[in-house]
TIDREN-839716 format. One record per residue (C-alpha): x, y, z; residue in three letters. Coordinates in Angstrom, 3 decimals. Example, Ala and Ser with C-alpha at 12.3 -4.5 7.8 and 13.67 -1.06 7.14 Angstrom:
<atoms>
+----------+----------+----------+-----+
|     east |    north |       up |   r |
+----------+----------+----------+-----+
|   12.300 |   -4.500 |    7.800 | ALA |
|   13.670 |   -1.060 |    7.140 | SER |
+----------+----------+----------+-----+
</atoms>
This chain:
<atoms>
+----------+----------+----------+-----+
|     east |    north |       up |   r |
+----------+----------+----------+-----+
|  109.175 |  135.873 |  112.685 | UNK |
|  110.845 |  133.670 |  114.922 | UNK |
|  107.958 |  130.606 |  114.253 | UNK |
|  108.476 |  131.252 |  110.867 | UNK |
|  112.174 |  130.774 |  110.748 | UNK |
|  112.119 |  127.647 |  112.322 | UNK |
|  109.538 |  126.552 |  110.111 | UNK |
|  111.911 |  127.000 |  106.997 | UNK |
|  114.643 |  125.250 |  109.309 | UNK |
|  112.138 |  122.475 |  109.653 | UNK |
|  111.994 |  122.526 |  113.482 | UNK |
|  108.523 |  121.760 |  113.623 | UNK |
|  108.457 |  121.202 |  116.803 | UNK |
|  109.957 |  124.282 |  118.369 | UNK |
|  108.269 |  126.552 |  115.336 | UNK |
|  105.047 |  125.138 |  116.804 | UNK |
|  105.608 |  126.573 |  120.338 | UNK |
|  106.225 |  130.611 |  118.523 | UNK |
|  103.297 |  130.009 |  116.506 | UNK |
|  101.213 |  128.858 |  119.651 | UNK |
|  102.814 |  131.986 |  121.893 | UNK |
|  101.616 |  134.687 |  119.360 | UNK |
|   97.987 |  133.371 |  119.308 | UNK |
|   98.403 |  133.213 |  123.452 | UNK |
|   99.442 |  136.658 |  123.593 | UNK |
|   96.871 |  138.132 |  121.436 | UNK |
|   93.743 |  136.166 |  120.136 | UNK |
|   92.807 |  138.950 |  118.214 | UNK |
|   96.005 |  140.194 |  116.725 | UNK |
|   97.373 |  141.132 |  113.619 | UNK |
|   99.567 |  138.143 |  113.231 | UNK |
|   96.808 |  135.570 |  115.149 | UNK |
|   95.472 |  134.253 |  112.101 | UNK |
|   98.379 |  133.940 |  110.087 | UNK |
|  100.116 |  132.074 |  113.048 | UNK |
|   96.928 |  129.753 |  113.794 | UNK |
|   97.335 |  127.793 |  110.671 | UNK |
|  100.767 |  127.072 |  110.435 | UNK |
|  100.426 |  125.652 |  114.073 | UNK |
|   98.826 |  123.087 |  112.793 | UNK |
|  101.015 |  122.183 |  109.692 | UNK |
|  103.937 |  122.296 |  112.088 | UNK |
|  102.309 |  120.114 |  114.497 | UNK |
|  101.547 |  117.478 |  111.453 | UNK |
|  105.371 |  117.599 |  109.873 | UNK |
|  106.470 |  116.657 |  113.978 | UNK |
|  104.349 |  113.746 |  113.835 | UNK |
|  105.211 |  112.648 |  110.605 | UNK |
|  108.796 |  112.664 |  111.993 | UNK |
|  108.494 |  111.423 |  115.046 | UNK |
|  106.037 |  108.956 |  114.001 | UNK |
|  101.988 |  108.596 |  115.101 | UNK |
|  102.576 |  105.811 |  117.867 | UNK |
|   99.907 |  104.392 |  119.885 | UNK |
|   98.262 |  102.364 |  117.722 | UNK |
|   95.172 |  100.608 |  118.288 | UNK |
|   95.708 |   96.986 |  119.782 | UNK |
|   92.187 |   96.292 |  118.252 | UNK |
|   89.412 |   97.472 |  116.085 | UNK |
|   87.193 |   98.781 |  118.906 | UNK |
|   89.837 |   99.380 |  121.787 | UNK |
|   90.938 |  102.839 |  122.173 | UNK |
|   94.430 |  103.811 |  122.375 | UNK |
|   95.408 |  107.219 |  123.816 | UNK |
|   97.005 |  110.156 |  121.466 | UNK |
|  100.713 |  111.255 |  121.892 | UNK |
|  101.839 |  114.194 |  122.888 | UNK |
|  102.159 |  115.341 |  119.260 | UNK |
|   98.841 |  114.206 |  118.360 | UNK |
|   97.468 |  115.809 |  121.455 | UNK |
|   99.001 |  119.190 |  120.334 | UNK |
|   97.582 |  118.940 |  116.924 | UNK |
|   93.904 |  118.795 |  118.305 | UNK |
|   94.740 |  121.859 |  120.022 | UNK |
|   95.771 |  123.880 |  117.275 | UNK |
|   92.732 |  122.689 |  115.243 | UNK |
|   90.297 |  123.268 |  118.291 | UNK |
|   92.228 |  126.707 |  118.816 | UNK |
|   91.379 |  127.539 |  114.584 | UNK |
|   88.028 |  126.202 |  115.522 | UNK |
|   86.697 |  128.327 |  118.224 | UNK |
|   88.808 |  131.721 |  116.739 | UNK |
|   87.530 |  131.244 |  112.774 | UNK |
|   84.240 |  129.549 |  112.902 | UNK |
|   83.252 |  130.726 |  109.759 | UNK |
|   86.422 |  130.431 |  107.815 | UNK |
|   86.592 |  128.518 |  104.584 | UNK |
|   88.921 |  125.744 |  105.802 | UNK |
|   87.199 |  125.250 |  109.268 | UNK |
|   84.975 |  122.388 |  107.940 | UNK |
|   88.355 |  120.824 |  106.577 | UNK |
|   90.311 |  121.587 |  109.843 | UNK |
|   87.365 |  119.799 |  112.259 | UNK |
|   87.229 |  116.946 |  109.847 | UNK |
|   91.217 |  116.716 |  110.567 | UNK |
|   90.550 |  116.748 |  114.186 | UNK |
|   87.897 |  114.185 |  113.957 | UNK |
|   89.718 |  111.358 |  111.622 | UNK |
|   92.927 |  111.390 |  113.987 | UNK |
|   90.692 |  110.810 |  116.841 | UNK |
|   88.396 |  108.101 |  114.892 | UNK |
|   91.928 |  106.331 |  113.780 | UNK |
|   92.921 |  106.201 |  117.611 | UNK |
|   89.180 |  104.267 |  118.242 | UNK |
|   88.242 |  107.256 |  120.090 | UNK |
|   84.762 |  107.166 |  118.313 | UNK |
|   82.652 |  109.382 |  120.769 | UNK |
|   84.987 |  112.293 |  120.300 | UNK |
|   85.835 |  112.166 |  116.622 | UNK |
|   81.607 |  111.649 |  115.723 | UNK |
|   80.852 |  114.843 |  118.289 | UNK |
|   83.772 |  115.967 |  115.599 | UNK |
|   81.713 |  114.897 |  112.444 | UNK |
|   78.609 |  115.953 |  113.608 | UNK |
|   79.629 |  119.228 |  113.223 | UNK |
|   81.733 |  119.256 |  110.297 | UNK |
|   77.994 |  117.739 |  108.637 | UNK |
|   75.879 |  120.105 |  110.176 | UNK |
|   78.483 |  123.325 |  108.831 | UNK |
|   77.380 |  122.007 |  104.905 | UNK |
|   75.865 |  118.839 |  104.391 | UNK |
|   76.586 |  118.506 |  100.883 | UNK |
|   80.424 |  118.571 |  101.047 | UNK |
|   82.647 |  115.613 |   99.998 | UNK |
|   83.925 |  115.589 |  104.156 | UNK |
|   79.909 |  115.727 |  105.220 | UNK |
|   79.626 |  112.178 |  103.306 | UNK |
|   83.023 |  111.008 |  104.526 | UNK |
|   82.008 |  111.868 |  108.292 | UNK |
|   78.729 |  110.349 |  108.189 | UNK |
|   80.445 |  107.128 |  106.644 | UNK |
|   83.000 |  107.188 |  109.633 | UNK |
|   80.281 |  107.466 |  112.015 | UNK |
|   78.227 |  104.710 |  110.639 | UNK |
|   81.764 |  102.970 |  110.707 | UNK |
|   82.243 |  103.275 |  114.164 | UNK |
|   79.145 |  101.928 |  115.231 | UNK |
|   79.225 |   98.884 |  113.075 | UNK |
|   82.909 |   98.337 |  114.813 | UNK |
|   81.561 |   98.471 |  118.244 | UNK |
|   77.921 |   96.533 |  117.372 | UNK |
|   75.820 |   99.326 |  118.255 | UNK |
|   72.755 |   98.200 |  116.351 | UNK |
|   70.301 |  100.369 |  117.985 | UNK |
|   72.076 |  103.463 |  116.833 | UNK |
|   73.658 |  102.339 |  113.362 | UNK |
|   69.819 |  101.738 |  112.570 | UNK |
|   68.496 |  105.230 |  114.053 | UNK |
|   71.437 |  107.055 |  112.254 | UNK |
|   71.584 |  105.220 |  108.956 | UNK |
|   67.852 |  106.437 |  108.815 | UNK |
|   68.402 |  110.160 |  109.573 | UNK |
|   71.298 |  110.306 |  107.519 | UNK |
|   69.418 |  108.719 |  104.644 | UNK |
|   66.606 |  111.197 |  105.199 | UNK |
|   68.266 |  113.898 |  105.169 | UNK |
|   68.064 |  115.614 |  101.990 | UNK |
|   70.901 |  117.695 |  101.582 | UNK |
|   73.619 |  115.252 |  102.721 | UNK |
|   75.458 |  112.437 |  100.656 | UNK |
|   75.325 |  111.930 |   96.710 | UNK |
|   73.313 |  109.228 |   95.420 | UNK |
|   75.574 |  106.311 |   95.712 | UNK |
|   75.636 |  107.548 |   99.525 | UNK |
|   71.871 |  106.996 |   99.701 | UNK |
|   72.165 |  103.495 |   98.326 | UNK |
|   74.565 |  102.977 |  100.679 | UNK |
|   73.346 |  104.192 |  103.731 | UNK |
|   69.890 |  102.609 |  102.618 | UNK |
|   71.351 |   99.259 |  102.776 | UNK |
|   73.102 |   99.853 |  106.099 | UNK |
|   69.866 |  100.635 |  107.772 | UNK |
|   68.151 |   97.398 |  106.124 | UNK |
|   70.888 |   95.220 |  107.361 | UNK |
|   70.737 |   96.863 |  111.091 | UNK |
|   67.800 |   96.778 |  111.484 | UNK |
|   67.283 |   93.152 |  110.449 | UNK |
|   70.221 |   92.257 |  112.959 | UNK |
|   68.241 |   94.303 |  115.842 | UNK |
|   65.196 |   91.408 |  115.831 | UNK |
|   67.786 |   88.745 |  115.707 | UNK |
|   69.171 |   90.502 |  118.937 | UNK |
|   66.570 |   91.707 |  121.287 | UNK |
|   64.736 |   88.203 |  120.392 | UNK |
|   68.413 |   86.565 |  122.052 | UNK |
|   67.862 |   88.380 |  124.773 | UNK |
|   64.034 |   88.963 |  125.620 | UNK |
|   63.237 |   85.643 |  124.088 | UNK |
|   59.962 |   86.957 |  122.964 | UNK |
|   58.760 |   85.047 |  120.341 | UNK |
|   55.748 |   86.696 |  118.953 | UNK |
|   57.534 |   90.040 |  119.289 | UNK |
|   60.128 |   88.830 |  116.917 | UNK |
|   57.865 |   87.411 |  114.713 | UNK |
|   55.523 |   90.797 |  114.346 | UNK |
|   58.963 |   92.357 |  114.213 | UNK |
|   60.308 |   90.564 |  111.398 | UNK |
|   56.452 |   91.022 |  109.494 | UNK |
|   57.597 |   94.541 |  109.871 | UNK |
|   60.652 |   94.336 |  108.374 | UNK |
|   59.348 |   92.428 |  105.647 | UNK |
|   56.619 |   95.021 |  105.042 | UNK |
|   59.306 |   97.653 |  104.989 | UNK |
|   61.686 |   95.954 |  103.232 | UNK |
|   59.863 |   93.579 |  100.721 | UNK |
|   62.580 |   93.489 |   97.812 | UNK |
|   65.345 |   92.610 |  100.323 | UNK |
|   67.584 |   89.706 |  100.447 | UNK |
|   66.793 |   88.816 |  103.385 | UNK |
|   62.673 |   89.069 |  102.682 | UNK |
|   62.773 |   85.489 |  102.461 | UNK |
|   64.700 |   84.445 |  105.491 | UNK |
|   62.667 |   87.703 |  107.797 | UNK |
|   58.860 |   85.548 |  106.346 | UNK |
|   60.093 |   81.993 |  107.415 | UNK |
|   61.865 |   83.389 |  110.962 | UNK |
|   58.246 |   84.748 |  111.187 | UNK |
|   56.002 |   82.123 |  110.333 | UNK |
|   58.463 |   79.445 |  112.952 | UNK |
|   58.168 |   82.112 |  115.782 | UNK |
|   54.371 |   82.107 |  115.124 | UNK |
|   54.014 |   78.496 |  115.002 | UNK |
|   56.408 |   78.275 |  118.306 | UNK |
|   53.861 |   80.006 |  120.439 | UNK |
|   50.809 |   79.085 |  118.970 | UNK |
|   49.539 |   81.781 |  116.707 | UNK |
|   49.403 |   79.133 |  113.717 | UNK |
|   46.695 |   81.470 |  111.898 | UNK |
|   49.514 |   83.602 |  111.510 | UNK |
|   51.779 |   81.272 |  110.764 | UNK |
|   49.639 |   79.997 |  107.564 | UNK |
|   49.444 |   82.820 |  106.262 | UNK |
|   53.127 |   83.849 |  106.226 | UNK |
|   54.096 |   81.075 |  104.713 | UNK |
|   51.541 |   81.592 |  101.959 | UNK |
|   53.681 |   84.625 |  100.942 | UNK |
|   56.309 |   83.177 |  101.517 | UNK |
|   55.584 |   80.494 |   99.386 | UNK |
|   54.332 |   82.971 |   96.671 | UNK |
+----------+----------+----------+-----+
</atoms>
């Protein structure tokens, strides 16, 4: 009752630390549940007052949560692990997840959107999360796993609407078109970037990029000697 009346007083803050108390005292209570959820409304309004902080100094560079922030992952964890199976859990883990992905923190906040996917892959938040997560490794030029994830995501049925597929189609083209250009910078193996790049052609045939993958190909073949293969690369090319 006390929680509550501060709530009304807007003192988020000090409503926050009732609300917290009752679900401390018993996690199985009459009053847990209703004093879970307002914990984490009441830790929201105090940041909105007091402001997020802590901003990122750069796209990939992580910058610590506040105190405030740090509180509000606590209430939604605490809602987590008490109401697995409630309605709003998905939307309550997705919260979690984007405050952590906005502070760069982008091994925490996918662990976040993992779940929130796996819970029901055709929700709007299931698309959003896998966008994030493709996000995040495009911001910190993890190639190897934007093109492994784009993939799965993209295979999996139930997740994403169409526009999604598209999407996440072209992501994996374009990753895995940049992965030749970088394990060929630093293996410098030439004939294993041009039989890559064949690949990528064969998989890829209507891409934008099919002509620039077939000439990289036929130069890499002609570089170390394979001009048989060369010839005849730049015969489709040419066609």
């Amino acid at each position: 009752a006390f929680g509550e009346l501060l709530y009304k007083l807007k003192m988020y803050d000090k409503a926050y630390d009732q609300y917290m108390k009752v679900v401390a005292m018993d996690r199985n209570g009459k009053h847990t549940r209703f004093c879970a959820e307002p914990a984490i409304f009441a830790s929201e309004q105090t940041i909105k007052k007091q402001g997020s902080g802590g901003k990122p100094t750069s796209k990939t560079e992580p910058a610590p949560l506040t105190d405030w922030e740090t509180r509000l992952i606590a209430a939604c964890d605490q809602w987590q692990e008490l109401f697995p199976e409630d309605k709003n859990t998905r939307k309550i883990i997705y919260k979690s997840a984007y405050l952590l992905y906005n502070k760069n923190q982008f091994k925490a906040a996918s662990d976040r959107f993992r779940i929130v996917i796996g819970m029901d892959p055709r929700s709007k938040e299931a698309e959003q999360a896998a966008n994030l997560i493709l996000d995040s490794f495009a911001l910190v030029e993890e190639w190897g796993n934007l093109k492994e994830v784009s993939r799965a995501f993209r295979d999996e049925e139930a997740l994403g609407s169409k526009a999604f597929k598209t999407e996440v189609s072209e992501v994996y083209e374009r990753a895995s078109f940049k992965l030749i250009a970088i394990e060929h910078e630093k293996d410098k193996d030439s004939k294993k970037a041009a039989d890559s790049f064949m690949t990528f052609y064969g998989e890829f045939p209507e891409s934008k990029v099919a002509d620039v993958a077939l000439n990289n190909a036929a130069v890499y073949y002609h570089e170390t000697g394979h001009e048989q293969e060369a010839m005849a690369t730049r015969l489709i090319l040419v066609e």
